[in-house]
C-alpha positions in Angstrom: 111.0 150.2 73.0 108.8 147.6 71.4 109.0 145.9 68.6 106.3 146.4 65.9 104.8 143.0 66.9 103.4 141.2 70.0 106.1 139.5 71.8 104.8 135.7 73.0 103.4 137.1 76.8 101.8 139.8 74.9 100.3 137.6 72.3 99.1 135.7 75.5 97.2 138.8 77.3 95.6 139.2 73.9 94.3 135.4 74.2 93.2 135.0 77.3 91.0 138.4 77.0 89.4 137.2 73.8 88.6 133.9 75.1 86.8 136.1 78.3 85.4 138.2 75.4 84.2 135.2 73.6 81.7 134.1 76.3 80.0 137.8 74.9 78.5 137.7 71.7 76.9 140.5 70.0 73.3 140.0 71.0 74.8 140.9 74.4 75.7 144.0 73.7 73.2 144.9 71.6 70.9 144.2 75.1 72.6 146.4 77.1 72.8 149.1 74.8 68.7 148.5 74.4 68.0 148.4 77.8 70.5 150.2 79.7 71.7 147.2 82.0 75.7 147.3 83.0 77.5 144.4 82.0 78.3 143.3 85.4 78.3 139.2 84.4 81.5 140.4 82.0 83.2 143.1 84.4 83.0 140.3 87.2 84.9 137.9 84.3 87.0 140.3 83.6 88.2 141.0 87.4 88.2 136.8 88.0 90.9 136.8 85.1 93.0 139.2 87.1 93.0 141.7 84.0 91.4 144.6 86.1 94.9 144.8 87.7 96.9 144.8 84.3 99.2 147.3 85.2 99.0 147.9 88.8 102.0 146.5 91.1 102.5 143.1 92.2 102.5 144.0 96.0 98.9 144.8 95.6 97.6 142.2 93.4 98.4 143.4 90.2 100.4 141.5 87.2 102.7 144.7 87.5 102.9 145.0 83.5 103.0 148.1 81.6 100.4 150.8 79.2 101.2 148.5 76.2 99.9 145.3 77.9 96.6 147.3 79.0 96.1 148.9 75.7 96.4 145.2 74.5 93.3 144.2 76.9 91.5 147.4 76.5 91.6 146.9 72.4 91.2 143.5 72.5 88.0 143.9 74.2 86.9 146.5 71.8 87.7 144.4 68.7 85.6 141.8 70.1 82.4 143.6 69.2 81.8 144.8 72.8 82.8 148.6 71.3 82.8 151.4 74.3 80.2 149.9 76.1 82.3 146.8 76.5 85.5 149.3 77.2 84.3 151.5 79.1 82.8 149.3 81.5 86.5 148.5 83.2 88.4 151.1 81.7 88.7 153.5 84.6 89.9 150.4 86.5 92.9 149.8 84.2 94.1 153.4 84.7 92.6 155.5 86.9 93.6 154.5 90.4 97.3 155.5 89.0 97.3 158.4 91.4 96.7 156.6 94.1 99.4 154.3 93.0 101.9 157.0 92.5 101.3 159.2 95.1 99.0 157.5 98.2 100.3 156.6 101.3 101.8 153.3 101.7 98.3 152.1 103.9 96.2 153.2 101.0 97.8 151.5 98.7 98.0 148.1 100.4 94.2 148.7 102.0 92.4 150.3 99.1 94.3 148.5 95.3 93.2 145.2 96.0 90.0 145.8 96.7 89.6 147.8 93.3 91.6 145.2 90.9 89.3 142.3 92.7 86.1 143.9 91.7 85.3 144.8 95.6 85.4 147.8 95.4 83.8 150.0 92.6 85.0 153.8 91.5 84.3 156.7 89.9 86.3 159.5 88.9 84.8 163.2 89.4 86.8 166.1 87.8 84.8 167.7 85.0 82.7 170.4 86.1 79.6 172.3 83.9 81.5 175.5 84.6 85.1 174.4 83.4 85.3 172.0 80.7 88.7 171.2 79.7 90.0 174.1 82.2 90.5 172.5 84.9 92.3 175.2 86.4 88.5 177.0 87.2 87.3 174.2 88.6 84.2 175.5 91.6 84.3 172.5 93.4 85.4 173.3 97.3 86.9 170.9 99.9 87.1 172.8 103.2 89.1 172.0 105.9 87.4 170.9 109.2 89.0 169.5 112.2 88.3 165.7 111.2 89.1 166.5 107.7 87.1 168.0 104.6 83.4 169.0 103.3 83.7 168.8 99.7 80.7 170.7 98.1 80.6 171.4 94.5 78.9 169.8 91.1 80.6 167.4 88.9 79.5 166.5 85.3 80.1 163.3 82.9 81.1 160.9 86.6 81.3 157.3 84.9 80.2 154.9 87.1 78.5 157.3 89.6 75.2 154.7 90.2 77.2 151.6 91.0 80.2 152.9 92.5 80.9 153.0 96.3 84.7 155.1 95.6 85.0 158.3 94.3 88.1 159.6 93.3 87.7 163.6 93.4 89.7 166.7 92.8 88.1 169.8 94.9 89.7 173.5 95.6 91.3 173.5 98.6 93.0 177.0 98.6 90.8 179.9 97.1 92.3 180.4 93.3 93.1 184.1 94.4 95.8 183.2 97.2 98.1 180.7 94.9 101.2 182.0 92.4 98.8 180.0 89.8 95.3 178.9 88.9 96.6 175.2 88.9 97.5 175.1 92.0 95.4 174.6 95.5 93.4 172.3 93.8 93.5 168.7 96.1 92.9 164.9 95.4 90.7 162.6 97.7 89.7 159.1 97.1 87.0 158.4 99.5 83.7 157.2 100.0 80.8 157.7 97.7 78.1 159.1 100.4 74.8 159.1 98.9 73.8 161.0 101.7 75.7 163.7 100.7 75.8 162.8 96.6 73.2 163.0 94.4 73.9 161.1 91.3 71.7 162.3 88.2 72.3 160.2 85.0 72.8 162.2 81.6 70.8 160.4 79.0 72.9 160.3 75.9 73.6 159.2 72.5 75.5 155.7 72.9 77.0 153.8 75.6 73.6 153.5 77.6 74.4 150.5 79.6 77.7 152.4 81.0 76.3 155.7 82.4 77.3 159.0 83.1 75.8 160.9 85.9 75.9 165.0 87.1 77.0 164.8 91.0 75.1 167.6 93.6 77.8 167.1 96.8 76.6 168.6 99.3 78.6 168.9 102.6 80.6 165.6 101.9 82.3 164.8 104.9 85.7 163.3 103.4 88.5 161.7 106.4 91.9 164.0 106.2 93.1 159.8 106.0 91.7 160.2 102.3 93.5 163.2 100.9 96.0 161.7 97.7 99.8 163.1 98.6 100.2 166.2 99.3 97.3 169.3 99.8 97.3 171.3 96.7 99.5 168.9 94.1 95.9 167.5 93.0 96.1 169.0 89.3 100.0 167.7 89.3 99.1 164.5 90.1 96.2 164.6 87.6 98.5 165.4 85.2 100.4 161.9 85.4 97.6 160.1 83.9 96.7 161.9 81.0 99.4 160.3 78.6 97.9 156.7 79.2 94.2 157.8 79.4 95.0 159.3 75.6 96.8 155.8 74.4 93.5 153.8 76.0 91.6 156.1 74.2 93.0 155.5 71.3 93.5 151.6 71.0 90.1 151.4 72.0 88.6 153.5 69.0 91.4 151.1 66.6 89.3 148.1 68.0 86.0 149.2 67.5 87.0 150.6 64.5 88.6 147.4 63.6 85.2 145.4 64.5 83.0 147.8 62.1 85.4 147.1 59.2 85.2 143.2 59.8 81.5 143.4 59.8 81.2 145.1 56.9 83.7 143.0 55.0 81.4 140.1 55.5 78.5 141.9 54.4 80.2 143.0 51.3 81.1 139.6 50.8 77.6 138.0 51.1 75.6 140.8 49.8 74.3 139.9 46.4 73.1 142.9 44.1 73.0 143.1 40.3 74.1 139.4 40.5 77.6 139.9 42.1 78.5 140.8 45.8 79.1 144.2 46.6 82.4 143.9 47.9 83.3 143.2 44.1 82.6 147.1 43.6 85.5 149.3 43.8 83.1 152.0 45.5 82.5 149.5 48.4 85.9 148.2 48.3 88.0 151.4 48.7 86.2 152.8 51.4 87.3 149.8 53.7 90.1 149.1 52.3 91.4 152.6 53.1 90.1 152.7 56.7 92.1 149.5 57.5 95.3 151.3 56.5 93.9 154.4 59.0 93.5 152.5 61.6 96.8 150.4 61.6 98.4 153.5 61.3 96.8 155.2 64.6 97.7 151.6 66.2 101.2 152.6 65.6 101.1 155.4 66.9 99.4 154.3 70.0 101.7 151.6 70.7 104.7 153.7 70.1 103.5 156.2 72.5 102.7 152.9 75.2 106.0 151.7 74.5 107.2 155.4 75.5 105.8 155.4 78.6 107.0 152.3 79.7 110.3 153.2 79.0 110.1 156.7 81.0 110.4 158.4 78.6 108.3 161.6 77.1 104.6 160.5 75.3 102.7 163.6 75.3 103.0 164.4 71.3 102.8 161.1 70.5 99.7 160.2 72.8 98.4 163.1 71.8 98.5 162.2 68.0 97.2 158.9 69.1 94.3 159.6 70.4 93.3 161.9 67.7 94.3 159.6 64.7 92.4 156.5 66.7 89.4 158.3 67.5 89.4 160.1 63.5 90.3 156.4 62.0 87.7 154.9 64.6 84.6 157.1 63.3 85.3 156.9 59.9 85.8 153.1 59.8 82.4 152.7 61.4 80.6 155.2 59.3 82.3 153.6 56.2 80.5 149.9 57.8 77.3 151.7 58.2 77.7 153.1 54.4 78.4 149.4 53.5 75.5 148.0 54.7 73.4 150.3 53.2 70.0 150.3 54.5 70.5 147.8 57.0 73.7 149.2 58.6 70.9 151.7 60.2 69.0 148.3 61.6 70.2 147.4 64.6 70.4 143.7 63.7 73.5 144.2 62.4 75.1 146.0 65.0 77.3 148.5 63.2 74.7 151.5 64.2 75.8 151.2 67.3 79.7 151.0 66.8 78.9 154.5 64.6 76.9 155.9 67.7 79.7 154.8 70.2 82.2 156.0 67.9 81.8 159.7 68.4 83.1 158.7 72.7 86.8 158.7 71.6 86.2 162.1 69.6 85.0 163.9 72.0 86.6 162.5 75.5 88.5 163.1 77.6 89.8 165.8 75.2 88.6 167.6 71.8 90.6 167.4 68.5 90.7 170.7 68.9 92.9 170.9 72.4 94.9 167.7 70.6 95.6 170.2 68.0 96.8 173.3 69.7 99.2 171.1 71.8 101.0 169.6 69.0 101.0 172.9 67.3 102.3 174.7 70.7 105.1 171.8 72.0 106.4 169.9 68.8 106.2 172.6 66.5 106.7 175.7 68.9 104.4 177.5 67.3 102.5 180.5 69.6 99.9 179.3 72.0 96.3 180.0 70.2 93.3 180.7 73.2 
């Protein structure tokens, strides 16, 4: 288990992302989210540091370290004022390929890892469908077998990534939901290529985040190589399952960071900002808001690092990422509403950047689960209570 402070290495990881983070400033982010442009210039900084492959194994060209080392690069890179659209940018880098990691063949692993942690190769990650939601279990999507491999036809919604990438990593049916012992299983993992012969990739405009996109996916007749299926036919939603834990902790430390970044802001402003002849941070109606959102969000960083610390250990998260991710993403909001509130009228100009920490804010309440689904868990495993829906 960790400590309740950095060790020296960690300390260092912290260092060497914010000095990456520092070449960034906040007019740059501000441009993306203005004109929709991906931060390539900082992914391709961020791959060149080696941080892509935080916690992917050394025989592929990772540093091999654990979930608390990449929830250190992941927050660090939120605190510096790059928010989601910083985050999100290389997020599904840092964790997502952990089922090919776990459970591809030896070839894929050696082949297709490097190329990912370089920056080569670029992926996206298709599971939700407009159908299913969080039930994954329904999900439409069809791989069928052929006699070189699979045609995966289907629709995917909320794809990250979907217009730049050249890898998908998908989950399809692969046994009709009627002919397994349960809905979970028959349900297959491919990490292949990203035809756009065979995908159409539709961008969803939305509220924040507009230089990272999300896309709807048409597949039609995807031709996918057998050579591409993850593991075993049918363990797709198992192997799914494996990421969740970290994917909730990222989640989390991410919304601490931006959260983090909105308080900072306003603390200066509140500093500065001269009304009635004193600043307004002086005011105990300005101060308390802040004041009390700091002590939220170290509280969910606990939380979070506790549950990384967890995981690395191998032993059980899921309450504690669980409770992460909602007390990071609930700290996360309110701390940036609370900067927004400071500013006053100016915290809805974007000059000051803090409207779109508030916009980006709602991600980490929303994805990859609701508060709601958070809640029922808890309720369900930790305090045994009946299950609800």
């Amino acid at each position: 288990m960790s400590s309740f402070w950095l060790s020296d290495e960690q300390e260092a990881i912290r260092e060497g992302v914010t000095r990456v983070c520092s070449n960034y400033k906040d007019d740059y982010w501000l441009k993306t989210d203005d004109t929709g442009i991906f931060p390539e210039d900082f992914v391709r900084d961020m791959a060149a540091g080696g941080w892509l492959g935080v916690a992917m194994p050394e025989n592929v060209g990772g540093a091999g370290l654990g979930l608390t080392e990449a929830a250190i690069v992941m927050q660090t890179v939120a605190q510096s004022g790059a928010g989601f659209s910083g985050a999100s940018s290389i997020h599904l880098n840092i964790f997502g390929p952990m089922p090919l990691v776990k459970f591809g063949a030896e070839a894929q692993r050696k082949t297709l890892l490097p190329r990912l942690i370089s920056g080569e190769d670029k992926m996206c990650f298709a599971v939700t469908e407009p159908n299913s939601g969080l039930d994954t279990s329904s999900l439409e999507t069809k791989a069928e077998r052929t006699n070189d491999g699979y045609l995966i036809n289907g629709r995917k919604i909320w794809t990250t990534g979907a217009q730049r990438a050249n890898k998908i990593l998908i989950i399809a049916r692969t046994t009709p939901k009627d002919q397994v012992a349960k809905p979970t299983q028959g349900l297959s993992l491919f990490y292949t290529d990203l035809n756009r012969d065979h995908i159409d990739a539709k961008p969803i405009p939305k509220m924040g985040r507009r230089a990272v996109e999300c896309n709807t996916l048409f597949i039609d007749n995807l031709p996918v190589p057998a050579d591409d299926l993850i593991g075993e036919e049918g363990r797709g939603f198992e192997y799914l399952l494996q990421g969740l834990n970290p994917e909730r902790v990222l989640f989390a430390v991410e919304a601490v960071g931006l959260g983090r970044a909105a308080i900072a802001r306003a603390a200066t402003y509140a500093s500065e900002r001269v009304v009635f002849g004193r600043p307004i941070g002086q005011n105990q109606g300005v101060q308390h808001p802040l004041a009390r959102s700091w002590a939220e969000l170290e509280a969910a960083n606990l939380m979070a690092m506790k549950a990384a610390a967890l995981y690395d250990a191998g032993k059980d998260c899921g309450a504690e990422a669980n409770a992460a991710k909602y007390l990071g993403a609930e700290a996360g909001f309110t701390a940036c509403e609370n900067a927004v509130l400071a500013h006053g009228g100016m915290g809805y100009a974007k000059e000051f950047y803090v409207e779109r920490y508030f916009r980006e804010a709602m991600i980490a309440r929303i994805a990859p689960v609701s508060r709601e689904m958070i809640l029922n868990f808890i309720a369900e495993r930790v305090l045994h209570l009946p299950k609800s829906y």
